[in-house]
C-alpha positions in Angstrom: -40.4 -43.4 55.7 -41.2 -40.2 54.0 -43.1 -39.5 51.0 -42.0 -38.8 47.8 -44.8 -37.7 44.9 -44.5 -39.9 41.8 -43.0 -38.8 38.7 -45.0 -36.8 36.1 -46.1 -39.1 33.0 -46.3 -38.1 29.3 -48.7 -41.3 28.6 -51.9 -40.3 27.3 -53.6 -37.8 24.1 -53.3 -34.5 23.8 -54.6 -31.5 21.4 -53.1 -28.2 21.1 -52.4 -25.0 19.1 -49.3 -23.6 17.8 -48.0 -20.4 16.1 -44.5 -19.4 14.3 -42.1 -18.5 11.6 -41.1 -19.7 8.5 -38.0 -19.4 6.0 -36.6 -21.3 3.2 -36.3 -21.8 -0.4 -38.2 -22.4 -3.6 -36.4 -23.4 -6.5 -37.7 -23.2 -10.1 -36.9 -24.8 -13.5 -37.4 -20.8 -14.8 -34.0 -20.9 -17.1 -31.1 -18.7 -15.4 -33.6 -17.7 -12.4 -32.3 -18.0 -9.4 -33.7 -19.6 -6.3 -36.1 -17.8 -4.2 -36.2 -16.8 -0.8 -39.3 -17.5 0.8 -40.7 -16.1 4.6 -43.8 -16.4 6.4 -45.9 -16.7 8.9 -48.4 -19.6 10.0 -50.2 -21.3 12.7 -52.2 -24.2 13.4 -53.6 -27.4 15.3 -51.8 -30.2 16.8 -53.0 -33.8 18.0 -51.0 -37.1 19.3 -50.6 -39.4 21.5 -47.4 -40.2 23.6 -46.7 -43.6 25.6 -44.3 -43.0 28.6 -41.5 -46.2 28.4 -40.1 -44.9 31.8 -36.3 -43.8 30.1 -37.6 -42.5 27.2 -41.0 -41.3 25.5 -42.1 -42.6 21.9 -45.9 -40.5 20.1 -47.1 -39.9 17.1 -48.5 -36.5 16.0 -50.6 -34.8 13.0 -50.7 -31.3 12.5 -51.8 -28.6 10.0 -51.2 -25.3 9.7 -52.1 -22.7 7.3 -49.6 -20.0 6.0 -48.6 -16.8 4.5 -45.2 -18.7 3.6 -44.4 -17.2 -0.3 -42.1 -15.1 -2.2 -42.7 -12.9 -5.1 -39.6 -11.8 -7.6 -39.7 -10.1 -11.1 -37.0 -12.3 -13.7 -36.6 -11.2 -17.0 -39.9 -9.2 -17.3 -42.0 -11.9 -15.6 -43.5 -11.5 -12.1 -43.4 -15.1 -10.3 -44.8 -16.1 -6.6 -45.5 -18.5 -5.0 -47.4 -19.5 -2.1 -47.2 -22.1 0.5 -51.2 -22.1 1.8 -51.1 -24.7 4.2 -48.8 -27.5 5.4 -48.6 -30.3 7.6 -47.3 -33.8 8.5 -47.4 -36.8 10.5 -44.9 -37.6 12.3 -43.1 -40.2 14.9 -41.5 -38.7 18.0 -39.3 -40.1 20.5 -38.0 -38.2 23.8 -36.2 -38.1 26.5 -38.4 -37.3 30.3 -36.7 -35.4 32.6 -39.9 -35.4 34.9 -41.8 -32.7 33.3 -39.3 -31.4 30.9 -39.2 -33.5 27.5 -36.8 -33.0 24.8 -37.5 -35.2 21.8 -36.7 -36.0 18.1 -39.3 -35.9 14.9 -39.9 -37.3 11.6 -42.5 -38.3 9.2 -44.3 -37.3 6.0 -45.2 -34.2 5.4 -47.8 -32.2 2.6 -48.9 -28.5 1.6 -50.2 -26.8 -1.2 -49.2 -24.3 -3.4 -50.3 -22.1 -5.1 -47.9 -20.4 -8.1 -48.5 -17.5 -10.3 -46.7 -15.8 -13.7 -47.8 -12.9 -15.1 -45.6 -10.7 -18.2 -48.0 -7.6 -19.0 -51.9 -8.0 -19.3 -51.3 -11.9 -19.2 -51.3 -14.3 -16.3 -51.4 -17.8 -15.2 -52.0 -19.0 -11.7 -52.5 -23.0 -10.6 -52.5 -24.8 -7.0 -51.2 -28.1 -6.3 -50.8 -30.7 -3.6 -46.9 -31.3 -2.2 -45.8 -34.5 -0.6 -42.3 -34.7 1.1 -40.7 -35.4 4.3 -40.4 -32.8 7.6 -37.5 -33.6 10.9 -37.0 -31.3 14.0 -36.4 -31.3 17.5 -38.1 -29.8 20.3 -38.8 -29.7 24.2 -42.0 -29.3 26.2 -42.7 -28.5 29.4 -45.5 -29.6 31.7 -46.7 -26.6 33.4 -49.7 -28.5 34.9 -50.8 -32.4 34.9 -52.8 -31.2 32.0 -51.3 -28.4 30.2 -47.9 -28.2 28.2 -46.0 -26.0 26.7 -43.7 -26.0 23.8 -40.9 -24.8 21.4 -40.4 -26.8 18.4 -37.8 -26.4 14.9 -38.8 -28.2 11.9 -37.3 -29.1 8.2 -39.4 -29.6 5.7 -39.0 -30.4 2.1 -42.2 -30.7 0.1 -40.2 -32.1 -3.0 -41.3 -30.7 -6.6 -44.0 -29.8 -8.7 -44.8 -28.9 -12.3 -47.0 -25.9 -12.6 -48.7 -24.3 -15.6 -47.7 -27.4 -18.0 -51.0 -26.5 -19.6 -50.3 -23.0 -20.5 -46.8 -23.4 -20.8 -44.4 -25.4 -22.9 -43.5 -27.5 -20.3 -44.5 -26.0 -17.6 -42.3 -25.0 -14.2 -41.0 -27.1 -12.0 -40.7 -25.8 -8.1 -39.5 -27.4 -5.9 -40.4 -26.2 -1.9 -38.2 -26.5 1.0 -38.6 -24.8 4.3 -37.7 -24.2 8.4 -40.4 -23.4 10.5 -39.8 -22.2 14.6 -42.4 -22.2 16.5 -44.2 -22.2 20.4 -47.3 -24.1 21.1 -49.7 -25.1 23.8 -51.3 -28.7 24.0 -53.8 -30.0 26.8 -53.1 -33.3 27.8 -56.4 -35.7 28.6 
């Protein structure tokens, strides 16, 4: 009878770090602006937990990541950016194991903040605020080792809307975030 190793598992916690590019859109309530096109990088930390069903994998994961993610335009002789600082999410994940090689699915909520600035001339206004929203993707990972993985990963988020500078102007500005973000990571596996 001869031998045969066992199958790798995905069961168990892991914590990792992970670095990439981002590009999307950030639309405004500035009358007759037009959206903006934002670009970025970011990187961050990673943590979950995945349970190994046999046919298929199901985890949860947290992240946070902080980011250069912004744009800057000029509209009608006002200079406007804003800046995605950080983001993150938590998020469900279900795969599929092909012994060490595990494509998967992800969802979940997702958060960042933002910081947006006006200025026309010697005046400006700047104010941060907290987004909520939602984030999907897919991605695969690779087991290199028992204990180390490897991964590449696409995400969508959309960090819904926000109403800057209500208090310095008449009604303030709506923005509302939505982004991609590609990128690799590397996780150890306890």
């Amino acid at each position: 009878m001869a031998y045969s190793a066992p199958s790798f598992s995905w069961t168990g916690f892991y914590v990792g770090a992970n670095a990439g590019y981002g590009w999307g859109v950030v639309d405004t309530s500035i009358a007759g602006a037009p959206n903006y096109n934002t670009k970025g990088f970011g990187g961050g930390l990673h943590a979950g937990y995945n349970y190994d069903l046999g046919g298929f994998v199901v985890g949860a994961e947290a992240d946070f990541s902080f980011s250069d993610l912004n744009y800057t335009e000029v509209f009608a002789g006002v200079t406007s950016s804003l800046r995605v600082e950080n983001f993150g999410s938590v998020r469900a994940r279900v795969g599929l194991p092909v012994d060490r090689f595990l494509p998967y699915v992800t969802g979940g909520f997702a958060y960042g903040t933002g910081s947006f600035n006006a200025s026309a001339g010697a005046v400006s206004f700047s104010e941060k605020q907290t987004h909520t929203g939602w984030t999907v993707g897919a991605g695969a990972e690779y087991a290199v080792t028992d204990n180390v993985l490897v991964r590449a990963e696409y995400l969508y988020t959309d960090l819904g809307t926000k109403n800057y500078l209500a208090a310095s102007t008449p009604g303030g500005i709506d923005a509302n975030v939505n982004f991609s973000t590609l990128r690799a990571g590397i996780s150890y596996k306890f």
